[in-house]
N, C-alpha and C positions, 0 to 999 in steps of 0.2 A: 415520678420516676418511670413510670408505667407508659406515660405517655413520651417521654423522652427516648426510648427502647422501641415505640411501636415508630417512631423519626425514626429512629436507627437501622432499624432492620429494613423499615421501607427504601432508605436511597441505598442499603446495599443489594435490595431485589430490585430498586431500577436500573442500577450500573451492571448487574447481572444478566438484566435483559437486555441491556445494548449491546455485552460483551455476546450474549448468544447467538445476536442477531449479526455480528461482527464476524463468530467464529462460521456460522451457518452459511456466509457470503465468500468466507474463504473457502470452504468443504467445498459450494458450487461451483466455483471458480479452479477447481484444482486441475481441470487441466483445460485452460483457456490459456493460448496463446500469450506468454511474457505479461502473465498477471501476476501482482506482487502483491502481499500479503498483508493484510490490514493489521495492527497491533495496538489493543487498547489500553491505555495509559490512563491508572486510577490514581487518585491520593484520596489522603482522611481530608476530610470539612473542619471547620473552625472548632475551636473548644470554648468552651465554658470554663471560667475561671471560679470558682467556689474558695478557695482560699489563697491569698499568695503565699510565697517563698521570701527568705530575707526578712520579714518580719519578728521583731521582739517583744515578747509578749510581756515583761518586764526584766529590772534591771539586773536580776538574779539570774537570767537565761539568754542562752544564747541565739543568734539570728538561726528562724525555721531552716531548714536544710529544705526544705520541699514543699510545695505548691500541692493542691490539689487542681487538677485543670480535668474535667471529664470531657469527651469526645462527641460529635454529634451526626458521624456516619464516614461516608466516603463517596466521592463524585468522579466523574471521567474528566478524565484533565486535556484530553488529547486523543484523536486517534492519526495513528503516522504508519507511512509506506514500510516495508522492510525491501530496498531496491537491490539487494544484494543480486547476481544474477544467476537464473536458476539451472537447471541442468537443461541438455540439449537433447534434440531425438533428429534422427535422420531422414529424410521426407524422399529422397531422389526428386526434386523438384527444383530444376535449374535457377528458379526466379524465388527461393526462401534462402532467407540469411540467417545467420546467428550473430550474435550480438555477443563475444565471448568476456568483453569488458562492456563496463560502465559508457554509459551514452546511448542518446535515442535519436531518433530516426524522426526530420522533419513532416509533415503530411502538411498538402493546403486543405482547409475547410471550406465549405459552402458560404462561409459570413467573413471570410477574408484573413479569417485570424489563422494562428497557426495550433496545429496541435503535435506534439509529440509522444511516439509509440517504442516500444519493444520488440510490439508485433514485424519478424522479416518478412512476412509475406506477400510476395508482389505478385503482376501482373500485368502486362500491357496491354495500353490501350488499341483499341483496334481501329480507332478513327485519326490518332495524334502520334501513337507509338508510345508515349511517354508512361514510365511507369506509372501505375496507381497502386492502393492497396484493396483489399477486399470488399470495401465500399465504394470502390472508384473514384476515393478521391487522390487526387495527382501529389506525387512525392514531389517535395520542395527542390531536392538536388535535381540540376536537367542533366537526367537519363533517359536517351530515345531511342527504342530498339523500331528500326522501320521492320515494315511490315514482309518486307521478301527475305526477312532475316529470320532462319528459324532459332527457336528457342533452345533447342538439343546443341545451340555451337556456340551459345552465351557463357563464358567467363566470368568468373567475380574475382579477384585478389585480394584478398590476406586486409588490404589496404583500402580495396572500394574501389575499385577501377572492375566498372562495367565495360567488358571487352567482346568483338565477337571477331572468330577463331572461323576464316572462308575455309571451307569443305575442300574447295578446288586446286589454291594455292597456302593453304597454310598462313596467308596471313592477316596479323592481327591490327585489327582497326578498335580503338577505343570510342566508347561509346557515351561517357559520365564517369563521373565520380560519386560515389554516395557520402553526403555528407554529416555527420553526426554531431551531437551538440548535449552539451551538461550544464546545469547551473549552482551557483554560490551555494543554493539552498535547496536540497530534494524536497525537504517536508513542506516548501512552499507550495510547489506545483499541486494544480487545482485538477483533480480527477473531472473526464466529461462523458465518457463509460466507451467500452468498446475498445481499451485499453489503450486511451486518447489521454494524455496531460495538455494542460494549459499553463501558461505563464502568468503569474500575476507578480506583483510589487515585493512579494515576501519572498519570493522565490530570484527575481533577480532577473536580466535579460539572459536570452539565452548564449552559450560562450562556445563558440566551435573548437571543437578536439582536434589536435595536430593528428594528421594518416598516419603521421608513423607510429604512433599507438594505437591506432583500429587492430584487432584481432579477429577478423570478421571469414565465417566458415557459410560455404555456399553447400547449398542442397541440407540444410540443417535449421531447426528452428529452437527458439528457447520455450520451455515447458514454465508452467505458473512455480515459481518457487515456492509453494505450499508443500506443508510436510504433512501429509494427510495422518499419519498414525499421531503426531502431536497434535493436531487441533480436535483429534478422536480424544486424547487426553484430556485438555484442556476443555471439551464437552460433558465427560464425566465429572469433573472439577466443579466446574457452575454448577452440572446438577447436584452436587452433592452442599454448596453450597449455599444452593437456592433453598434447599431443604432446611438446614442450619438457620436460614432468617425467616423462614415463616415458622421453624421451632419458636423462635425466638417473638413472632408474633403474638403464636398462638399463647406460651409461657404469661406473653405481656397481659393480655386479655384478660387471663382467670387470675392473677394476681389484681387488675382494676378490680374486676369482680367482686375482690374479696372484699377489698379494699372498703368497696362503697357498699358490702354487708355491715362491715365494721365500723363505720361512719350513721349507718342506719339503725 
């Protein structure tokens, strides 16, 4: 039994420590740019069946009402995005979006593929005009702000219509659309860091959102939806936890102990 306890308590201090290392990535991430929140999904492990249930133990009694089935720990089943969207801060920076609903923002990668962000923050390039993000690499929508265009007289709409707004005469020349895009399946998308998703098969191709549901705020960015004083909870929790299963180690140990006095 001693040793079935010392199984026990061990997969619930290694699901402990992932979950720490889970909560500890959120804490650093809290305020990165349209970072979302990792969430680790436990269940119990298999059991052991010791006696069944429905069985008659003769003809004078009736079928057992209950089983004996003991437990043999607990594993991480899962860990998934929480992609709700998080609150917004104000930047005064004509080339930052907010993203007020659901959908991300295409980027090209260096290997061809595409990645999808959170992250509003753009910038033009200075050799092409075309937006990029803060690694320079070029936003999938063609938006090209030329270069005799300043930046203080750029537009965004509601909708995604990159517009610029001549000084001289007032008027307005369109420049792109920004495109947005969601799939079948969030928990598929394959995290590549820097608040990059990827596409894979579980996740689904990607499906472009109609503009007239974009809710998009210019000069504003989304903050990491992490709720710093709950993952400070959920910190204290583990640790009070982690404690609980090397209780439970330590218990196991001097009862072997004894165990194998008594056998001696």
């Amino acid at each position: 039994m001693s040793f079935n306890s010392f199984s026990i308590a061990a997969s619930g201090l290694n699901a402990l420590q992932h979950e720490l290392e889970i909560t500890a990535n959120n804490l650093s991430n809290a305020h990165s740019i349209g970072y979302k929140k990792d969430i680790v999904n436990t269940s119990d492990s298999f059991y052991k069946n010791l006696q069944s249930s429905a069985i008659q133990e003769n003809e004078e009694f009736s079928l057992r009402p209950a089983g004996i089935k003991i437990g043999t720990g607990t594993k991480i089943t899962s860990v998934t995005k929480n992609f709700s969207v998080g609150e917004n801060k104000q930047t005064g920076r004509k080339l930052d979006v907010f993203l007020s609903n659901s959908g991300f923002i295409s980027v090209n990668l260096p290997n061809g593929q595409r990645g999808y962000t959170r992250n509003g923050s753009f910038y033009r390039d200075n050799n092409t005009g075309r937006l990029i993000d803060f690694k320079g690499r070029v936003i999938s929508s063609e938006i090209t702000i030329p270069e005799s265009y300043q930046i203080e007289h750029i537009f965004i709409t509601e909708d995604g219509k990159f517009q610029y707004k001549n000084p001289t005469d007032n008027t307005i020349e369109d420049l792109g659309n920004l495109e947005l895009f969601t799939f079948n399946n969030l928990d598929g998308l394959e995290e590549s860091g820097e608040g990059i998703f990827l596409a894979t098969e579980s996740s689904g191709e990607e499906i472009a959102i109609d503009s007239n549901l974009y809710k998009i705020r210019q000069q504003y960015l989304e903050i990491s939806n992490v709720d710093v004083f709950k993952e400070l909870i959920a910190l204290m929790r583990i640790q009070r936890l982690y404690e609980m299963n090397t209780r439970i180690l330590k218990v196991s140990d001097e009862i072997a102990k004894e165990t194998n006095n008594i056998k001696t």
